[in-house]
C-alpha positions in Angstrom: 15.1 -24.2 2.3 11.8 -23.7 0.3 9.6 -23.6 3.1 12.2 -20.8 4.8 11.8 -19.1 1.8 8.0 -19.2 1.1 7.7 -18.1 5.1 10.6 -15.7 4.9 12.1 -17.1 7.9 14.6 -15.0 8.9 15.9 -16.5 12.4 14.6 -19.8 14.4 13.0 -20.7 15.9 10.4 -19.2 13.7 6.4 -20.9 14.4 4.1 -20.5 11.5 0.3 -21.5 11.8 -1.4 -22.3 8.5 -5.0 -22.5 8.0 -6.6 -25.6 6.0 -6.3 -24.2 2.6 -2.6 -23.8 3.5 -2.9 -20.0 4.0 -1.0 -18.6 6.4 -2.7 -17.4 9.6 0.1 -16.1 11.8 4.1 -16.3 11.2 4.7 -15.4 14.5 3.4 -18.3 16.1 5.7 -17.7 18.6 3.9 -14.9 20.3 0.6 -16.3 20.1 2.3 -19.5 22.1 3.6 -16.7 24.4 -0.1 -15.3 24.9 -1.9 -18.3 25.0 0.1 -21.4 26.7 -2.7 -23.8 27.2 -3.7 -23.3 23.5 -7.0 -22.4 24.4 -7.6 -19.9 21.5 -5.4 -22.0 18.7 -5.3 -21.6 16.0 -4.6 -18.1 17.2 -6.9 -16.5 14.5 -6.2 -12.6 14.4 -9.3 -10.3 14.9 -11.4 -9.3 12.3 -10.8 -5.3 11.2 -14.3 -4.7 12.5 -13.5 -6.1 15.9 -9.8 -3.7 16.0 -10.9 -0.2 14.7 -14.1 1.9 15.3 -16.5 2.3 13.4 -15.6 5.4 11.3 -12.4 7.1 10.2 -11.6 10.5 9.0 -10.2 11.3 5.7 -7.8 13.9 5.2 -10.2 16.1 3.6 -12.3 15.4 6.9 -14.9 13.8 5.9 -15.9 10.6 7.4 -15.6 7.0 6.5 -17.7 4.0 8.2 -16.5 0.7 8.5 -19.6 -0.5 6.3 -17.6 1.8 3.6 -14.8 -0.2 3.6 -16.5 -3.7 3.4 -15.6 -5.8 0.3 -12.1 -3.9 0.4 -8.4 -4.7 0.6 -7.0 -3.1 3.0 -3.9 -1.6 4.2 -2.4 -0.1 7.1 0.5 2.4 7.2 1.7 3.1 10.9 3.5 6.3 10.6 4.9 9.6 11.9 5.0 13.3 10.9 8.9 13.3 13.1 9.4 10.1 11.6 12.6 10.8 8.8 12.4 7.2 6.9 8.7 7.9 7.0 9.0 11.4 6.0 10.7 9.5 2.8 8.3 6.9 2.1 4.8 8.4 2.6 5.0 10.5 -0.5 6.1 7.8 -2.7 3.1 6.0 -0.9 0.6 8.5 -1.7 1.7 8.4 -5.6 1.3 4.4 -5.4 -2.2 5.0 -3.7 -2.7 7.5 -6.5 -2.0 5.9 -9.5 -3.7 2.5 -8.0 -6.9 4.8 -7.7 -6.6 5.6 -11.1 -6.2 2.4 -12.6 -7.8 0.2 -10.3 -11.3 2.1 -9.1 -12.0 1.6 -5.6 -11.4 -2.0 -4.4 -8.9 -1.1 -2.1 -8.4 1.7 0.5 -4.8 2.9 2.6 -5.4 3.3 6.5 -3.1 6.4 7.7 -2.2 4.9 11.5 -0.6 7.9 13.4 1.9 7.1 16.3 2.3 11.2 16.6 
């Protein structure tokens, strides 16, 4: 029951791949079985942010930000919609957390805005 918890296993059967510091790599385990049968790519390490995204972003002032810019950050990704309702609810609460975070933590962090419009 503790190790359902500390997973958050919600249903079985439920594959979760640590790494040697007992950091979790992948919880769905199951997928990357699906992907990769033979195991040829085990432990099923996901790609680095570099190797996902380009190599610059626009803010919404439309200015531009590089990858390089973002190095040394923790980073987070919000997929969202503009026709989206329970998104139309949470972005702006959101955008006060990413405020107020600004304010009290500097800039060792950044939000990613991920648009499915």
């Amino acid at each position: 029951e503790k190790l359902s918890k500390k997973f958050k296993v919600s249903g079985i059967p439920t594959f979760v791949i640590l790494d040697t510091d007992g950091k979790t790599i992948t919880d769905d385990g199951r997928s990357a079985i699906s992907e990769d049968p033979t195991g040829e790519e085990f432990p099923w390490i996901p790609p680095k942010f570099s190797e996902v995204f380009g190599d610059t972003f626009v803010r919404n002032d439309g200015t531009t930000v590089t990858t390089a810019d973002l190095d040394g950050k923790t980073l987070a990704i919000y997929f969202s919609a503009h026709w989206c309702p329970p998104c139309r609810g949470f972005t702006p609460k959101l955008i006060e957390t990413y405020n107020a975070m600004k304010k009290a933590r500097g800039d060792d962090f950044e939000f990613i805005f991920a648009s499915s419009d």
